[in-house]
Backbone atoms as SQL, in Angstrom:
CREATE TABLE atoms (id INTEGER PRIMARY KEY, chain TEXT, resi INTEGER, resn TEXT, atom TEXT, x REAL, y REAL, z REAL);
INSERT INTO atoms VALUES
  (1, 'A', 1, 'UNK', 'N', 0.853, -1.168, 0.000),
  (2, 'A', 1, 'UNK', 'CA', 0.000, 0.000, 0.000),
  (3, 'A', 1, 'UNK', 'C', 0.902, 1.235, 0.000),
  (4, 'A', 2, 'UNK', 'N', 0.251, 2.128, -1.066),
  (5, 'A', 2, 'UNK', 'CA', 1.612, 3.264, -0.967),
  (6, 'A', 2, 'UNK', 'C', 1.104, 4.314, 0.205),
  (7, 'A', 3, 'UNK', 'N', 2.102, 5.404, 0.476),
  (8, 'A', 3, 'UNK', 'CA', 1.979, 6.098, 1.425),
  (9, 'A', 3, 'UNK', 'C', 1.037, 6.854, 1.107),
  (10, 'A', 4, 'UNK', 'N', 0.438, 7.558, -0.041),
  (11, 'A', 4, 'UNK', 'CA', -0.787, 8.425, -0.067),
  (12, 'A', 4, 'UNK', 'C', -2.136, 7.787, 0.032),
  (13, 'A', 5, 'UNK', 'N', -2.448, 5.869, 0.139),
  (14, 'A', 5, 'UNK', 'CA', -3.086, 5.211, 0.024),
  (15, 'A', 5, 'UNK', 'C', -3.010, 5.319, 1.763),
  (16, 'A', 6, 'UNK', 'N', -1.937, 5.291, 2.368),
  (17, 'A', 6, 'UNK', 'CA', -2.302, 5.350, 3.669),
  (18, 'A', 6, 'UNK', 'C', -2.468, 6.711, 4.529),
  (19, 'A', 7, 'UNK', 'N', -2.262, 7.416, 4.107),
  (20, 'A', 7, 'UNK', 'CA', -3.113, 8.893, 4.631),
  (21, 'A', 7, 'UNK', 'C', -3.985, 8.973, 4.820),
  (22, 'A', 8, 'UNK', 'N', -4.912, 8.696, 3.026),
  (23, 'A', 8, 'UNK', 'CA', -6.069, 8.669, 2.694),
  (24, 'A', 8, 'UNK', 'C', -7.005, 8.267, 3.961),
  (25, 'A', 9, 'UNK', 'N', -7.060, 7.053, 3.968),
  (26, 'A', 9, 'UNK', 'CA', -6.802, 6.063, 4.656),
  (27, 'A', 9, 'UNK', 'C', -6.975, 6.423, 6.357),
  (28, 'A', 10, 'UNK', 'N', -6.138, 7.460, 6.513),
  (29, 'A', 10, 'UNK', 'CA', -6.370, 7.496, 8.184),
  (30, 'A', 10, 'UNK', 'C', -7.322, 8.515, 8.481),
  (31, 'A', 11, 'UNK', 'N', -7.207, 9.420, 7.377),
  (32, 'A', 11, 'UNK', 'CA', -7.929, 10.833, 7.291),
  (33, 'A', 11, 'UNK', 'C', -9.083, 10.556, 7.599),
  (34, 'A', 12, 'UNK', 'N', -9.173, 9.513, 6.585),
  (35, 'A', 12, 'UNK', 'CA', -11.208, 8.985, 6.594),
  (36, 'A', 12, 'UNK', 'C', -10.857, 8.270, 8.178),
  (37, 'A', 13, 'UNK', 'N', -11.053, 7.501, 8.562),
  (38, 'A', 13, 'UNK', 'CA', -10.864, 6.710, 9.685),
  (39, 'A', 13, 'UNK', 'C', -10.877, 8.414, 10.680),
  (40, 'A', 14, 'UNK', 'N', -10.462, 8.701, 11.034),
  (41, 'A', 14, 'UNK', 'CA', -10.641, 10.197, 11.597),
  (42, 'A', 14, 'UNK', 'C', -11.460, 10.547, 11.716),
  (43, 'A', 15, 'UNK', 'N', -11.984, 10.996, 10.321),
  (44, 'A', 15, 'UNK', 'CA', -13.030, 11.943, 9.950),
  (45, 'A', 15, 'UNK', 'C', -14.493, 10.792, 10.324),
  (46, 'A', 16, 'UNK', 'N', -14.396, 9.664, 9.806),
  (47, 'A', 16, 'UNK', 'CA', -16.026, 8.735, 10.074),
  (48, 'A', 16, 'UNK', 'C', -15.920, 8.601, 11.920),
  (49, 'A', 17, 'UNK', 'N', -14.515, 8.528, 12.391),
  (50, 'A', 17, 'UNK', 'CA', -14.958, 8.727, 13.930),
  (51, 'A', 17, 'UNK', 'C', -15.485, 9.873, 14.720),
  (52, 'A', 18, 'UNK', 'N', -14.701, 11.004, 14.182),
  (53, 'A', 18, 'UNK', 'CA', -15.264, 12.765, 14.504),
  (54, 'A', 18, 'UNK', 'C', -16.864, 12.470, 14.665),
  (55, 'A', 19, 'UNK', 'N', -17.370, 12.234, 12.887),
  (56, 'A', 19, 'UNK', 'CA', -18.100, 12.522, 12.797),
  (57, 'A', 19, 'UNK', 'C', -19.561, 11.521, 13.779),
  (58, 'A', 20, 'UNK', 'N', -19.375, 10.249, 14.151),
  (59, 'A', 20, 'UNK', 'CA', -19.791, 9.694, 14.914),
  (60, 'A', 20, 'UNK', 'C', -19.813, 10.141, 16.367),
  (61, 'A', 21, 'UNK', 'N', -18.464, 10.515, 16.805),
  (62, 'A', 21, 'UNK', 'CA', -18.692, 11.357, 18.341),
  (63, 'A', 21, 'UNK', 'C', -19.172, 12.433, 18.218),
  (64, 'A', 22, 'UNK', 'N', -19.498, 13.152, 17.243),
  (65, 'A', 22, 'UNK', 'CA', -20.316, 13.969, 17.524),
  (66, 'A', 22, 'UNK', 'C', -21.354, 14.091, 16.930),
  (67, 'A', 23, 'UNK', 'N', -22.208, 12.961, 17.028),
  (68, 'A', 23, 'UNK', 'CA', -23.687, 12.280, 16.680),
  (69, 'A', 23, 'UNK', 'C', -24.078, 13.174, 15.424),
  (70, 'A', 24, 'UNK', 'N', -23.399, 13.218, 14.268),
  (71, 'A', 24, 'UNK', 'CA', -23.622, 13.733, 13.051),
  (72, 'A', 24, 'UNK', 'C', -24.058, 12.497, 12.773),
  (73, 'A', 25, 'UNK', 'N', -23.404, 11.591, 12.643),
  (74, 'A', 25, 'UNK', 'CA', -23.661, 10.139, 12.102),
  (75, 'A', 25, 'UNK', 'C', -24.456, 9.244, 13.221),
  (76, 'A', 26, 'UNK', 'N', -25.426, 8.660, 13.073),
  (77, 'A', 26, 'UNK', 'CA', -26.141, 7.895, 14.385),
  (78, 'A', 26, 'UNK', 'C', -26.821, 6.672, 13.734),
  (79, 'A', 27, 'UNK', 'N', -27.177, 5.626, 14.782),
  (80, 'A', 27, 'UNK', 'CA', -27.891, 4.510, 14.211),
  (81, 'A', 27, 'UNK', 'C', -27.010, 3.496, 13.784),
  (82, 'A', 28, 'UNK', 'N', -27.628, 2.921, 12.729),
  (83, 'A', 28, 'UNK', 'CA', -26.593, 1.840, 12.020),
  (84, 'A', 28, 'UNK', 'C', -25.953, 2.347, 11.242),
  (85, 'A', 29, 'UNK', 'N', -26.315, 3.619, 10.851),
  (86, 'A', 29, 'UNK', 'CA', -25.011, 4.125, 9.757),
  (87, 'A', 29, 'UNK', 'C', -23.667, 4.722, 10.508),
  (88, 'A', 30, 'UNK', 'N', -23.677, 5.154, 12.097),
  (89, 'A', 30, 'UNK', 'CA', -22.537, 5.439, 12.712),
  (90, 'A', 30, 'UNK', 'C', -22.075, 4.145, 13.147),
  (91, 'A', 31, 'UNK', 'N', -22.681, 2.995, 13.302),
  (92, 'A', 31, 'UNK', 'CA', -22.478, 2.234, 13.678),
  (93, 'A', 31, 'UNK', 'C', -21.347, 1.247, 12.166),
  (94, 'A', 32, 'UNK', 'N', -21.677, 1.632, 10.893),
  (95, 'A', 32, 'UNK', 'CA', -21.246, 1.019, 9.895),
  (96, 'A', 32, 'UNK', 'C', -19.851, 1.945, 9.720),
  (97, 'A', 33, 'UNK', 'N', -20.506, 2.909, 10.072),
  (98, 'A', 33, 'UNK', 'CA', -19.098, 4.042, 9.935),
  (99, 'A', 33, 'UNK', 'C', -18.007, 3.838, 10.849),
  (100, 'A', 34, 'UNK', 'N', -18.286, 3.573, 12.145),
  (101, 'A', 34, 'UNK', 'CA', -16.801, 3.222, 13.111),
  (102, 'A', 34, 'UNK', 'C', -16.533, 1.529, 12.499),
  (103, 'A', 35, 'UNK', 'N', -17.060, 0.829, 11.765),
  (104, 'A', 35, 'UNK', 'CA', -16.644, -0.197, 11.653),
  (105, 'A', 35, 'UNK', 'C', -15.397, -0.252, 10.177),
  (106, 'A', 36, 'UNK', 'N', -15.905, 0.655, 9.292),
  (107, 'A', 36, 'UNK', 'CA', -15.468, 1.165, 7.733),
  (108, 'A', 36, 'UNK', 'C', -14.078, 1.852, 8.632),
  (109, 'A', 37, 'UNK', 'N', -14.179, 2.549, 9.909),
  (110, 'A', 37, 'UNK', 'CA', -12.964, 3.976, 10.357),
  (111, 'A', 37, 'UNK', 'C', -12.451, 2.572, 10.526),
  (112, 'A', 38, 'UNK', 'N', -12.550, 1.739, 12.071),
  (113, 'A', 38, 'UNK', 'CA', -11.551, 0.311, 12.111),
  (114, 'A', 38, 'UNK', 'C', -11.259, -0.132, 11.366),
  (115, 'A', 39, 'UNK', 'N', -11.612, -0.483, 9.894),
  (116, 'A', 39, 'UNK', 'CA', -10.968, -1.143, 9.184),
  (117, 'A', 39, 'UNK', 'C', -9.809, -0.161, 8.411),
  (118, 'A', 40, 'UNK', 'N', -10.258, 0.702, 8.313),
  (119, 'A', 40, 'UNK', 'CA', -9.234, 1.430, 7.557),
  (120, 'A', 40, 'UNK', 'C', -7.932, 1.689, 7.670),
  (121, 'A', 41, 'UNK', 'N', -8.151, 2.180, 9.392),
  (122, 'A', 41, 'UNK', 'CA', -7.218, 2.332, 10.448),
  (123, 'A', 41, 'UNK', 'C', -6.184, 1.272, 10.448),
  (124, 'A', 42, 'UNK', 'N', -6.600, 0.215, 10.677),
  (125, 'A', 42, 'UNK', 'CA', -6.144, -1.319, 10.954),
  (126, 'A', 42, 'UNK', 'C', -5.340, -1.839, 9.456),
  (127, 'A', 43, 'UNK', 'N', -5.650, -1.537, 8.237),
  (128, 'A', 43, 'UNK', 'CA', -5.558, -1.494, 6.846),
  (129, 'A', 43, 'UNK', 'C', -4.092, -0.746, 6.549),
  (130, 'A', 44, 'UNK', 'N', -3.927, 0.429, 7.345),
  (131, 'A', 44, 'UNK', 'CA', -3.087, 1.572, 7.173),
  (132, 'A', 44, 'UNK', 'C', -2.129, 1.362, 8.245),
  (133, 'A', 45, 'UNK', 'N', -2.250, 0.695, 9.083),
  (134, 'A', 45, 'UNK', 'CA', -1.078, 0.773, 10.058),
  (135, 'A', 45, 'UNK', 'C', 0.087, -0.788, 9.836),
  (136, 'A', 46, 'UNK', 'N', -0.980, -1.673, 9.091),
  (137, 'A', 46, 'UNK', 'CA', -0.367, -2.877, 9.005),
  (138, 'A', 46, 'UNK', 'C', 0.298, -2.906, 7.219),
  (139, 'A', 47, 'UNK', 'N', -0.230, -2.034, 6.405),
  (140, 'A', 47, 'UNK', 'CA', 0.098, -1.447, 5.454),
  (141, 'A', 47, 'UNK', 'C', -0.353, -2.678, 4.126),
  (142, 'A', 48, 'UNK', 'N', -1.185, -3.018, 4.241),
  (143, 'A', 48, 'UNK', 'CA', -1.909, -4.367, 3.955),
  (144, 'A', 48, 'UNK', 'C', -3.139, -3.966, 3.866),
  (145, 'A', 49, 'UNK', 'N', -3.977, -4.751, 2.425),
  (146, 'A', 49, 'UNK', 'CA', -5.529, -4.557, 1.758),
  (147, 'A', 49, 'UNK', 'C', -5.730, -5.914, 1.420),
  (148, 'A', 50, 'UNK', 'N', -6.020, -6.687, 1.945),
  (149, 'A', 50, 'UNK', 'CA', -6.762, -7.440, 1.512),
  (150, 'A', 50, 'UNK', 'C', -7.409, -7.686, 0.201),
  (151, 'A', 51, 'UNK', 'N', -8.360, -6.631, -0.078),
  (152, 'A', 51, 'UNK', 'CA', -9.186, -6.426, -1.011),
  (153, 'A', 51, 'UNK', 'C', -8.654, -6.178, -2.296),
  (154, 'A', 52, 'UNK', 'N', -7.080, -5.365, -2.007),
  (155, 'A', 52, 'UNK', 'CA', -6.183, -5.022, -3.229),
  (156, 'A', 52, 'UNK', 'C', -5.674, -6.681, -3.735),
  (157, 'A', 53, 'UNK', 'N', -5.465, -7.046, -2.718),
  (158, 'A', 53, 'UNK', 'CA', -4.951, -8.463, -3.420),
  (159, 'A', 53, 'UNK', 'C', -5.992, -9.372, -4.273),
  (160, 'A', 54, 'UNK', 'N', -7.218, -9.228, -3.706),
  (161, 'A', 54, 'UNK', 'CA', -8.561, -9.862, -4.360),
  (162, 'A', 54, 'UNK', 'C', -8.494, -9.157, -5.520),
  (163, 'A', 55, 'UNK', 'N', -8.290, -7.880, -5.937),
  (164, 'A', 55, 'UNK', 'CA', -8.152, -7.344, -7.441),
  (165, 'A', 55, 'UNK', 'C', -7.450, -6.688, -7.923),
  (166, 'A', 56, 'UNK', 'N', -6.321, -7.498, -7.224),
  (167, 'A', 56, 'UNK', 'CA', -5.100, -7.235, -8.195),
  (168, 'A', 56, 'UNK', 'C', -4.520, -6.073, -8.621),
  (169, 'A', 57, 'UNK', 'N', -4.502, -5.005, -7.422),
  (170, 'A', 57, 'UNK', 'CA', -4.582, -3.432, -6.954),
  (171, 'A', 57, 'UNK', 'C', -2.756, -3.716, -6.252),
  (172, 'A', 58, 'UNK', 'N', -2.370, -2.685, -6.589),
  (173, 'A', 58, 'UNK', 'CA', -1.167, -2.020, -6.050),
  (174, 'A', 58, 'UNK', 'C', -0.793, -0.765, -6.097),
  (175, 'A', 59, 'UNK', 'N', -0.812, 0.005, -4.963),
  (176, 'A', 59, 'UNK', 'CA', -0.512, 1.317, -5.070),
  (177, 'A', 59, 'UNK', 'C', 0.377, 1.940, -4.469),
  (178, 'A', 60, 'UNK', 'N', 0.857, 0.906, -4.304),
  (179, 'A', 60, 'UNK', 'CA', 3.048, 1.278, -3.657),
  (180, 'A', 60, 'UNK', 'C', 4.187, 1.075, -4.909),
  (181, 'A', 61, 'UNK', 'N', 4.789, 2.137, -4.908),
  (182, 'A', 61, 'UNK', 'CA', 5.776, 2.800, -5.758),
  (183, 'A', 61, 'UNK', 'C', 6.499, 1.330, -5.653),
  (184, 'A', 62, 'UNK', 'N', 6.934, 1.435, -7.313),
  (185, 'A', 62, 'UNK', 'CA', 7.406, 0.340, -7.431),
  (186, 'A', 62, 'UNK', 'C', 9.393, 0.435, -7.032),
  (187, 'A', 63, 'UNK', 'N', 10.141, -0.023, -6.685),
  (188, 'A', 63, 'UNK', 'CA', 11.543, 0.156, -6.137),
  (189, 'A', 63, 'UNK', 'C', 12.310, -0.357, -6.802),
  (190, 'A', 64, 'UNK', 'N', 13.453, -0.042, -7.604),
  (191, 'A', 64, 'UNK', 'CA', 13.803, 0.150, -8.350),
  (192, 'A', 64, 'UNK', 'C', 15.182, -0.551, -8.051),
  (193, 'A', 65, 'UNK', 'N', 15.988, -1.788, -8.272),
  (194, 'A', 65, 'UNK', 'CA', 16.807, -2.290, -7.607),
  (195, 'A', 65, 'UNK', 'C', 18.347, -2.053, -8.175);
């Protein structure tokens, strides 16, 4: 995962928690939203997608040996 993939990445995770503590978001959709922020979070710190590998997604600079 490249580094602007993990910004992205925390920004949102941030921003869907903000916006949940301060009951902008409520119900099952704050409830879907801290689950979307954990994953993201968790996604970005371990620097690993799952989902990129399911389709064949790469967005880390390739290194040049």
């Amino acid at each position: 995962m490249g580094s602007a993939d993990r910004m992205i990445r925390l920004i949102a995770a941030i921003l869907l928690t903000a916006l949940y503590l301060t009951k902008v978001i409520t119900g099952t959709a704050g409830f879907v939203a801290l689950v979307v922020a954990g994953v993201f979070l968790l996604t970005s710190l371990v620097r690993f997608c799952p989902l990129y590998t399911l389709l064949g997604m790469n967005t880390c600079a390739i290194k040049k040996a």
